[in-house]
C-alpha positions as CSV (number, residue, x, y, z in Angstrom):
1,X,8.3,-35.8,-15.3
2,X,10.1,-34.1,-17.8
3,X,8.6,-30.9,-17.6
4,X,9.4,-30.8,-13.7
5,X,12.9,-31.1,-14.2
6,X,13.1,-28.6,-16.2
7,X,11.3,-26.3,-14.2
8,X,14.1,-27.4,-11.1
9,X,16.5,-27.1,-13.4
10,X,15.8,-23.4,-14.7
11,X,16.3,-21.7,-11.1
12,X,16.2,-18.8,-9.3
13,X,12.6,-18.8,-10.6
14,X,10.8,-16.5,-7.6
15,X,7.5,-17.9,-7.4
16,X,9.0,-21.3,-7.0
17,X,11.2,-20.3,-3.8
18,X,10.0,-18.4,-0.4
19,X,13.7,-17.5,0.3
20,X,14.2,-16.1,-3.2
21,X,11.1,-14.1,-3.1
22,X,12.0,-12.8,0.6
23,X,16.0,-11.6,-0.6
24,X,14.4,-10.0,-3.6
25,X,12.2,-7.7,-1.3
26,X,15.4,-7.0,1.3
27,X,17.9,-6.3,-1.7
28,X,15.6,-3.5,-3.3
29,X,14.1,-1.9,-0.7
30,X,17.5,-2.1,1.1
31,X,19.4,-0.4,-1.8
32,X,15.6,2.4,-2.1
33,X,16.7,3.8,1.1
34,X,20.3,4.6,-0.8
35,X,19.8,7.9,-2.7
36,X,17.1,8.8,0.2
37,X,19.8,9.0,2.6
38,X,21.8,10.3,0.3
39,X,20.2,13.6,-1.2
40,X,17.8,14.0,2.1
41,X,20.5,14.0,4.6
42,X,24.5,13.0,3.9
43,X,24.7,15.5,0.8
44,X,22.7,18.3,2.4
45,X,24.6,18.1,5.7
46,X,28.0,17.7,3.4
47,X,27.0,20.8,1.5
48,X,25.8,23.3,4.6
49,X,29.3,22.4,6.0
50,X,31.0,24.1,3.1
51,X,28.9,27.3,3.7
52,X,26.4,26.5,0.9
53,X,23.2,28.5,1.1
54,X,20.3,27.2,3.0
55,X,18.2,28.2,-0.1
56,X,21.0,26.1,-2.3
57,X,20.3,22.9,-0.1
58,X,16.5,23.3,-0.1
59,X,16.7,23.4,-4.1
60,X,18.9,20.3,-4.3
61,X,16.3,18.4,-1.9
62,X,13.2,19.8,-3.6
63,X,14.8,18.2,-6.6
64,X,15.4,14.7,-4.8
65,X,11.8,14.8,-4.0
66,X,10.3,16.2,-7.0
67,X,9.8,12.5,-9.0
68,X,8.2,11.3,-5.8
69,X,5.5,13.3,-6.2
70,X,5.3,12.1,-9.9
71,X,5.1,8.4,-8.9
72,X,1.5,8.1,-9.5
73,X,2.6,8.2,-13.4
74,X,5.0,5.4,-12.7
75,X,2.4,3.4,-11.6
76,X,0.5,3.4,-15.3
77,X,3.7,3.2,-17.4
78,X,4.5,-0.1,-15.6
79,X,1.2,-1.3,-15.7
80,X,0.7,-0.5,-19.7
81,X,4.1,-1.5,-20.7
82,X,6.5,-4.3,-20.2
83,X,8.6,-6.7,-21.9
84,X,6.4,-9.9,-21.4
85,X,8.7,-12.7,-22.3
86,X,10.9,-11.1,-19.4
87,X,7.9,-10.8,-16.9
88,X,5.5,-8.3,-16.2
89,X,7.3,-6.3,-13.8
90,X,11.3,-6.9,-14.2
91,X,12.5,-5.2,-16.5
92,X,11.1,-2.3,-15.1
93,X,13.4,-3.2,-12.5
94,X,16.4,-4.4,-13.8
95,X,16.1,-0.8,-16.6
96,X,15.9,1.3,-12.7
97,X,17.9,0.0,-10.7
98,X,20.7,0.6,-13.6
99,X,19.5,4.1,-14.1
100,X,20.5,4.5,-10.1
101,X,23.7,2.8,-10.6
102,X,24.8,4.9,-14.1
103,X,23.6,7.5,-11.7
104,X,26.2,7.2,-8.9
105,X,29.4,6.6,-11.3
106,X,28.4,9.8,-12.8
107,X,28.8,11.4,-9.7
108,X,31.5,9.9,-8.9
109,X,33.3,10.6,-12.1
110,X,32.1,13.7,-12.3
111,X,32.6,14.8,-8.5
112,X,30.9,18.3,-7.8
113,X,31.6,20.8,-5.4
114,X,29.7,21.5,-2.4
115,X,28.6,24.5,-4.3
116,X,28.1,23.1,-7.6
117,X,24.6,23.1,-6.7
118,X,22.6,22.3,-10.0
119,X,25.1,19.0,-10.8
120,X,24.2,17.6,-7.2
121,X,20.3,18.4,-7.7
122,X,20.6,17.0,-11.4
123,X,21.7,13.7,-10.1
124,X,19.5,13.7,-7.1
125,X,16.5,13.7,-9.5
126,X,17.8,11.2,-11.4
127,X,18.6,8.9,-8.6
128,X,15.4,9.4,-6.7
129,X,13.5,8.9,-10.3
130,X,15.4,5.4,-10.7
131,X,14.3,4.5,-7.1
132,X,10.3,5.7,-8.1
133,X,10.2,3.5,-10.7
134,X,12.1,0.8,-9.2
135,X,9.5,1.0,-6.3
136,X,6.8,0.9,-8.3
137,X,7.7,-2.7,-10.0
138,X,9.1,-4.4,-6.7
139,X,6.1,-3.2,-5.2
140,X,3.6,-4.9,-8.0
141,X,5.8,-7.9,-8.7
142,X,5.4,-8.1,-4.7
143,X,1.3,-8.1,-5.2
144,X,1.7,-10.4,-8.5
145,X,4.0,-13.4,-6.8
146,X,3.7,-13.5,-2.8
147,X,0.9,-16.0,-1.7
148,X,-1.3,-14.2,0.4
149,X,-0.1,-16.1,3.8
150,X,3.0,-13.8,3.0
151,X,1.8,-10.6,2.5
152,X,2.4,-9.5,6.3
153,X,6.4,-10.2,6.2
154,X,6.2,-9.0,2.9
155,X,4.8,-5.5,4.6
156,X,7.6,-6.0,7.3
157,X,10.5,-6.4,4.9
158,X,8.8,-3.3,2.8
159,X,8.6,-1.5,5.9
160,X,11.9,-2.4,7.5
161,X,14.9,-2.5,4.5
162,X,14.2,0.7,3.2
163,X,14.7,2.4,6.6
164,X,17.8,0.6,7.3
165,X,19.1,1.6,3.6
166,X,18.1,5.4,4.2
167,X,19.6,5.3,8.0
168,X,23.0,3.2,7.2
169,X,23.5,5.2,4.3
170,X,22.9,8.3,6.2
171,X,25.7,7.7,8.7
172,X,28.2,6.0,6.3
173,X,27.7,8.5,3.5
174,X,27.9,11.5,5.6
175,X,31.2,10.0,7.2
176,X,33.0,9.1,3.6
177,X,31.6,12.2,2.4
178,X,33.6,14.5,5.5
179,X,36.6,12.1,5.2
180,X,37.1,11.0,1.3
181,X,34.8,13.5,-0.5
182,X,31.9,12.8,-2.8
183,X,33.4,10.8,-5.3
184,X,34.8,8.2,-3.0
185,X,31.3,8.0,-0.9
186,X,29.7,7.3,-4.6
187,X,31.7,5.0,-6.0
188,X,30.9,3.4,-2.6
189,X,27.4,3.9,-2.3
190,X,27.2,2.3,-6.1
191,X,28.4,-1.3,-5.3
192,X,25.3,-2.9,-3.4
193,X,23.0,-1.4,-6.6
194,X,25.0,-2.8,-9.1
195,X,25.1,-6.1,-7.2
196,X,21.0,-5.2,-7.1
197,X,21.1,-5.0,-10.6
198,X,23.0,-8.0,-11.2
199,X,20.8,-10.3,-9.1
200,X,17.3,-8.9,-10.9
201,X,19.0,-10.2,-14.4
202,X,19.4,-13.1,-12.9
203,X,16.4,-14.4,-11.5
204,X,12.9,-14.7,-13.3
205,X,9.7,-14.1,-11.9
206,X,7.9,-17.4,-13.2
207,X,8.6,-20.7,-15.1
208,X,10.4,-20.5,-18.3
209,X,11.0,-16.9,-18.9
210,X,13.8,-15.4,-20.3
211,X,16.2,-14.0,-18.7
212,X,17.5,-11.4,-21.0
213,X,16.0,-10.5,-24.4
214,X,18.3,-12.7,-26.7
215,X,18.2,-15.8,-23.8
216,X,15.6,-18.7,-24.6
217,X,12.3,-18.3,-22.9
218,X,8.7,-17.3,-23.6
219,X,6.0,-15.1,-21.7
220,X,4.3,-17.5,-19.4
221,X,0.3,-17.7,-19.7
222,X,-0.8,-15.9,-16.3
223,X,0.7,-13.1,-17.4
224,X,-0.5,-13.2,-20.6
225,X,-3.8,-13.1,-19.1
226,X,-3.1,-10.5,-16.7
227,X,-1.4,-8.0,-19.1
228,X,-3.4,-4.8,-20.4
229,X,-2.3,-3.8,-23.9
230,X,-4.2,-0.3,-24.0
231,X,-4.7,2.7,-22.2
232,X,-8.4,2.8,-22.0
233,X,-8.9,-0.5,-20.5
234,X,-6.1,-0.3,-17.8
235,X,-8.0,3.2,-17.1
236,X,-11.0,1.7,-16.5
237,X,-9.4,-1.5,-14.8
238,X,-7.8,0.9,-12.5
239,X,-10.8,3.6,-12.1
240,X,-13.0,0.7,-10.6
241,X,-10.4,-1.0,-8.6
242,X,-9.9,2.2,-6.5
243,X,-13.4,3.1,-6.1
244,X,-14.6,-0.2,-5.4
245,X,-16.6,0.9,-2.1
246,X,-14.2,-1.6,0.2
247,X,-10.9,0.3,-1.5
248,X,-12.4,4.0,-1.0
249,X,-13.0,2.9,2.7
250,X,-9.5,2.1,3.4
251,X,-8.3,5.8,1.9
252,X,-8.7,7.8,4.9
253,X,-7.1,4.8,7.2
254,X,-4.0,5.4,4.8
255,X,-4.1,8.7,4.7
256,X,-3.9,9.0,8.4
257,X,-0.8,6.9,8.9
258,X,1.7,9.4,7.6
259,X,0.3,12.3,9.3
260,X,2.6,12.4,12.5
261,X,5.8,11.9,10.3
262,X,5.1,15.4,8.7
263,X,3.7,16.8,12.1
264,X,6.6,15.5,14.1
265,X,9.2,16.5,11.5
266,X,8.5,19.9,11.4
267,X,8.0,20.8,15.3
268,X,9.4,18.1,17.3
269,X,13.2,19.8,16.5
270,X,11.9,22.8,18.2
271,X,10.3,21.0,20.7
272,X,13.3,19.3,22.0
273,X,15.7,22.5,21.4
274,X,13.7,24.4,23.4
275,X,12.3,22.1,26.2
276,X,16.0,19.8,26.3
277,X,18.4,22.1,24.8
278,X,19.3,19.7,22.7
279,X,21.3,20.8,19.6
280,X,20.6,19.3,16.2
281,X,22.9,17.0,15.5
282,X,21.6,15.5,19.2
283,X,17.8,15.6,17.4
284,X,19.3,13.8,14.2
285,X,20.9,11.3,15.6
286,X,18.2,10.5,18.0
287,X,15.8,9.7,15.0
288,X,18.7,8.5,13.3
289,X,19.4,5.4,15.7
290,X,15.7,5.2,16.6
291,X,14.8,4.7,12.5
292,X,17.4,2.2,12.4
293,X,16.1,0.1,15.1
294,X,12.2,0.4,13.4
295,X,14.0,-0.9,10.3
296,X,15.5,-4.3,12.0
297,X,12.5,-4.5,14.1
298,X,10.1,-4.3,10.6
299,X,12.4,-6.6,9.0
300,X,13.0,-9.2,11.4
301,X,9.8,-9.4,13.3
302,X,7.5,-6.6,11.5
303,X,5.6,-9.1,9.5
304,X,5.6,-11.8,11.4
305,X,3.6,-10.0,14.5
306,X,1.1,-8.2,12.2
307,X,0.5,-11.6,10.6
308,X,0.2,-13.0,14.1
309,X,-2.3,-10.1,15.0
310,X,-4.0,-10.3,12.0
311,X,-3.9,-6.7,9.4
312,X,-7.0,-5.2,10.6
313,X,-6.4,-5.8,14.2
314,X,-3.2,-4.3,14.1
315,X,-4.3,-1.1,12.7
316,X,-6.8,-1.0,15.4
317,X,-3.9,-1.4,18.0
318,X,-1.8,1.1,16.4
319,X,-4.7,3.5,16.4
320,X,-5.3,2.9,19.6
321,X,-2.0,3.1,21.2
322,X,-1.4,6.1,19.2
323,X,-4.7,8.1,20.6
324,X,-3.8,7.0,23.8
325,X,-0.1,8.6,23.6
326,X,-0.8,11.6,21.7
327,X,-3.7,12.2,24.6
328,X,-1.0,11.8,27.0
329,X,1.5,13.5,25.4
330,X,-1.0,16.9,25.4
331,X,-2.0,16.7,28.9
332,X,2.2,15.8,30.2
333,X,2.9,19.5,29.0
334,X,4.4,20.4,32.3
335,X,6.6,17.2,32.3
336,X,8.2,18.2,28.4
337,X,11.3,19.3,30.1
338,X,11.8,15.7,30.8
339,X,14.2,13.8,28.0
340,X,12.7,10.5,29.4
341,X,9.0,11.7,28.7
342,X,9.8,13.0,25.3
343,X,12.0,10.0,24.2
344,X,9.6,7.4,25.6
345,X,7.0,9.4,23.6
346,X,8.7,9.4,20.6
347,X,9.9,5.9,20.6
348,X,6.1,4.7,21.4
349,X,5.1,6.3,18.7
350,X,7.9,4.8,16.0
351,X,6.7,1.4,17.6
352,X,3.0,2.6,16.7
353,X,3.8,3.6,13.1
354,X,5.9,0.6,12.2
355,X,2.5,-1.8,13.1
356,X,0.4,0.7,11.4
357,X,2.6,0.8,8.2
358,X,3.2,-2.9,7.6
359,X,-0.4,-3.8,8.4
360,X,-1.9,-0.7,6.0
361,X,0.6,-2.0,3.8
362,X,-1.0,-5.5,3.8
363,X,-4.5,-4.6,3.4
364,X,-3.6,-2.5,0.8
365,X,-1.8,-5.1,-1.4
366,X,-5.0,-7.4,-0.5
367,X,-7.4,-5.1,-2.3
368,X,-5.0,-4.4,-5.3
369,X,-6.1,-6.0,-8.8
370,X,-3.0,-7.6,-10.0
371,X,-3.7,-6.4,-13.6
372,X,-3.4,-3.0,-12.7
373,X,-1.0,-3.4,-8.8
374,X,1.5,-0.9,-9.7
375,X,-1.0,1.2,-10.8
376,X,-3.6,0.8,-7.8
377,X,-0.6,0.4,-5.0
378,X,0.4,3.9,-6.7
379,X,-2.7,5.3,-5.9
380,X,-2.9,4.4,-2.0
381,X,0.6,5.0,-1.1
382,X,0.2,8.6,-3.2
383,X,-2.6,8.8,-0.4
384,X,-0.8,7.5,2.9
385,X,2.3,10.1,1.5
386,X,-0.3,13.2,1.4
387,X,-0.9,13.0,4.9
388,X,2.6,13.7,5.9
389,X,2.3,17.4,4.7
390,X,-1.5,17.5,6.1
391,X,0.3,16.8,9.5
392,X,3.3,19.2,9.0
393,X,0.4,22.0,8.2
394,X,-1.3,21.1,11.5
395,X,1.8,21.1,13.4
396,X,1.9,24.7,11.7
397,X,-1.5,25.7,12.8
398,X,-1.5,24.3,16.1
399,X,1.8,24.4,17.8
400,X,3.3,26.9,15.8
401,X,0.9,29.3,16.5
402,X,1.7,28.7,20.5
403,X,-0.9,26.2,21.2
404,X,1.8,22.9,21.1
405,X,-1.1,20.4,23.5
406,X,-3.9,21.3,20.6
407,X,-1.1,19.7,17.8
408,X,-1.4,16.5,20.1
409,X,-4.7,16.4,20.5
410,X,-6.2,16.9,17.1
411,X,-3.9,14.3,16.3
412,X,-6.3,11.7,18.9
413,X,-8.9,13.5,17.7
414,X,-8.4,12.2,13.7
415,X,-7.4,9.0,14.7
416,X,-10.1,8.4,16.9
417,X,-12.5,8.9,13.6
418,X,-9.9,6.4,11.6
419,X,-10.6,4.3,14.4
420,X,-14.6,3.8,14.5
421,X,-14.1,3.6,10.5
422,X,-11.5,0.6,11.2
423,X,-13.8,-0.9,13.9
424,X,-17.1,-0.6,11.5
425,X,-15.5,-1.7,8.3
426,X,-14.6,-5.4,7.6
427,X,-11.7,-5.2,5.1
428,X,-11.0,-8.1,3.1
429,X,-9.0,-11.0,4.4
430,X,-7.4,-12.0,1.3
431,X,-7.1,-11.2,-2.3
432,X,-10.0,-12.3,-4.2
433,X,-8.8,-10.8,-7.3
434,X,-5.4,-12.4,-7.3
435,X,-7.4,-16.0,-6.9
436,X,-10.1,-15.1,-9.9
437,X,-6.8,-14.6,-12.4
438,X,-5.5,-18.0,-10.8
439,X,-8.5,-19.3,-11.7
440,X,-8.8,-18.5,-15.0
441,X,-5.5,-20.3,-15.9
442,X,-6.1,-23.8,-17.8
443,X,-4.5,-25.8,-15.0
444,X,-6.3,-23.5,-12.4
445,X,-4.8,-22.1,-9.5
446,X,-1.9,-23.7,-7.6
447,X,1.4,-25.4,-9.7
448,X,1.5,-26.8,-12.9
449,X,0.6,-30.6,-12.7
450,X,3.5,-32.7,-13.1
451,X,3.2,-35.6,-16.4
452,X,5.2,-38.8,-16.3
């Protein structure tokens, strides 16, 4: 009995507590979607009112982006080292999300010009390298604590908070930015991190783990057994885990999802300039408000449908509904001058891609090993993300090139092979991997027994 109280009486422990384990997912992948919105959008738009060069913008984005396309990397270093006493995965967070916040009082202490173009892309690497890393632990402390009856909210939340962040932080930053300047909209943008920050120090991911380094506490034994001390091993670990037969099965499912994000980015603002004459700040805040509402919608009943549905299944919806409206969309060309055919089109398919994200999501945290999750999740999201400049090159090859119906239709085409793959493929249900390291605990899997 004594050792149960002192497990009630330690707290904010997150695999003892659904609600904790739920926040801690909103609050990071709210506060991801903050330098996102930031660099992508606000600061860009901030700067080309100023009369800063297009080529000046593009290098300050390029540099936002630049350690997402190094996050593969992240994946290892988080996997190989950690502070164990503190958990597997949070100091990784907690050493992040403080990089982000340090980050933002630069800049706002600091306070560039619109045309102080290398400060602004020095701070939008560091920012978006915080978030990289920070994604990479919430994303493997997600695999390593939620049950797997969770994993489908889980996907929602994943899904959801980060588009809200990026959208509300879009709007509000570009507003402080035209009204108070850059270092007002910083110090702003900086609060809900730090309070981020201040919430990873204090929870713990299991039973009796420190805190901080000089608090009381000691590693706790499943991730003792879970941890890889060397490269070579977590290699291998990792080598096998992603070409396990099952895994390289589900790579061209992911890789598919993101293709219509690149593809509709890069010629839907023509398409609607030249078929709606619609300027671009009517485009942007179309997507704008439309992203927004996917984020609620992923967040507050994202996860629960797809759970509902059941992962699979809903990735066999989603493929379906998506060959059925890109089909559509090709043959309506006649109709394109129609905002009610393009927005219903457009909306349809944001529906389609929030289902199809949160339930890849989930099957891809089922097949993940949790010795090597941040390293494996890595890995498949590095996959899903390559297929958003696959479907801008298409959009370039098809519809730029004066053949717009072709764009749509090779998209039905592709997904009606990701769809006979989905239909002829039975993908796990669960996570047997995360159940073998449960049961290879003393006590096996499930809570500590309880002693009088």
């Amino acid at each position: 009995m004594a050792q149960a109280a002192s497990v009630r009486a330690d707290g904010f422990v997150l695999t003892e507590s659904l609600a904790l384990r739920l926040l801690t997912l909103v609050m990071f992948y709210f506060t991801q979607g903050f330098p996102i919105g930031l660099f992508y959008f606000a600061l860009p738009a901030w700067m080309a009112a100023n009369a800063v060069s297009t080529v000046a913008i593009a290098s300050v984005v390029g540099s936002a982006s630049l350690p997402w396309t190094l996050k593969i990397i992240n994946g290892f270093l988080v996997d190989r080292y950690t502070f164990l006493p503190m958990g597997r995965r949070r100091v990784w967070i907690i050493g992040a999300q403080s990089l982000l916040v340090l980050t933002l009082i630069a800049g706002a202490l600091i306070a560039p010009l619109p045309s102080e173009v290398a400060l602004i892309a020095a701070l939008g690497f560091c920012a978006n390298a915080a978030v990289t890393f920070q994604d990479a632990g919430i994303d493997s402390l997600a695999i390593d604590i939620m049950p797997e009856e969770e994993r489908a909210r889980a996907g929602g939340i994943m899904a959801g908070a980060q588009l809200i962040g990026l959208s509300l932080t879009t709007a509000a930053g570009g507003w402080m930015l035209s009204h108070y300047g850059i270092a007002a909209c910083l110090w702003a943008v900086s609060v809900l991190p730090a309070t981020a920050m201040l919430y990873a120090v204090l929870i713990r991911e299991r039973p009796g783990e420190k805190r901080l380094p000089w608090s009381d506490g000691a590693s706790h034994p499943a991730n003792i057994g879970l941890q890889i001390e060397a490269w070579r091993p977590l290699l291998a670990s990792a080598t096998r885990a992603v070409f396990n037969p099952i895994s390289l099965l589900l790579l061209p499912v992911l890789f598919v999802r993101a293709m219509p994000d690149g593809g509709f980015e890069a010629f839907h603002p023509v398409l609607y300039k030249e078929q709606l004459g619609w300027a671009p700040t009517q485009y942007t805040s179309f997507i704008s408000t439309l992203t927004l509402a996917s984020g609620i919608t992923g967040v507050v009943v994202g996860g629960w449908l797809v759970e509902r549905i059941g992962a699979q299944r809903a990735v066999v919806i989603a493929l379906a509904v998506a060959i059925a409206a890109t089909t559509a969309m090709g043959l309506a060309q006649p109709l394109w001058h129609n905002p009610r055919v393009l927005m219903g089109f457009q909306i349809v398919m944001e529906a389609e891609r929030l289902i199809f994200f949160i339930a890849g999501l989930t099957l891809a945290m089922r097949m993940c090993n949790p010795a090597v999750a941040a390293t494996q999740f890595t890995i498949y999201m590095a996959v899903s993300n390559f297929g958003r400049p696959t479907g801008a090159a298409l959009a370039a090859s098809t519809a730029g090139m004066g053949n717009a119906p072709l764009f749509y239709f090779s998209l039905a085409g592709i997904w009606a092979l990701a769809l006979l793959l989905v239909l002829n493929v039975r993908y796990p249900g669960e996570n047997r991997a995360q159940h073998e390291a449960a049961e290879s605990l003393p006590q096996g899997e499930g809570p500590a027994p309880e002693f009088d």
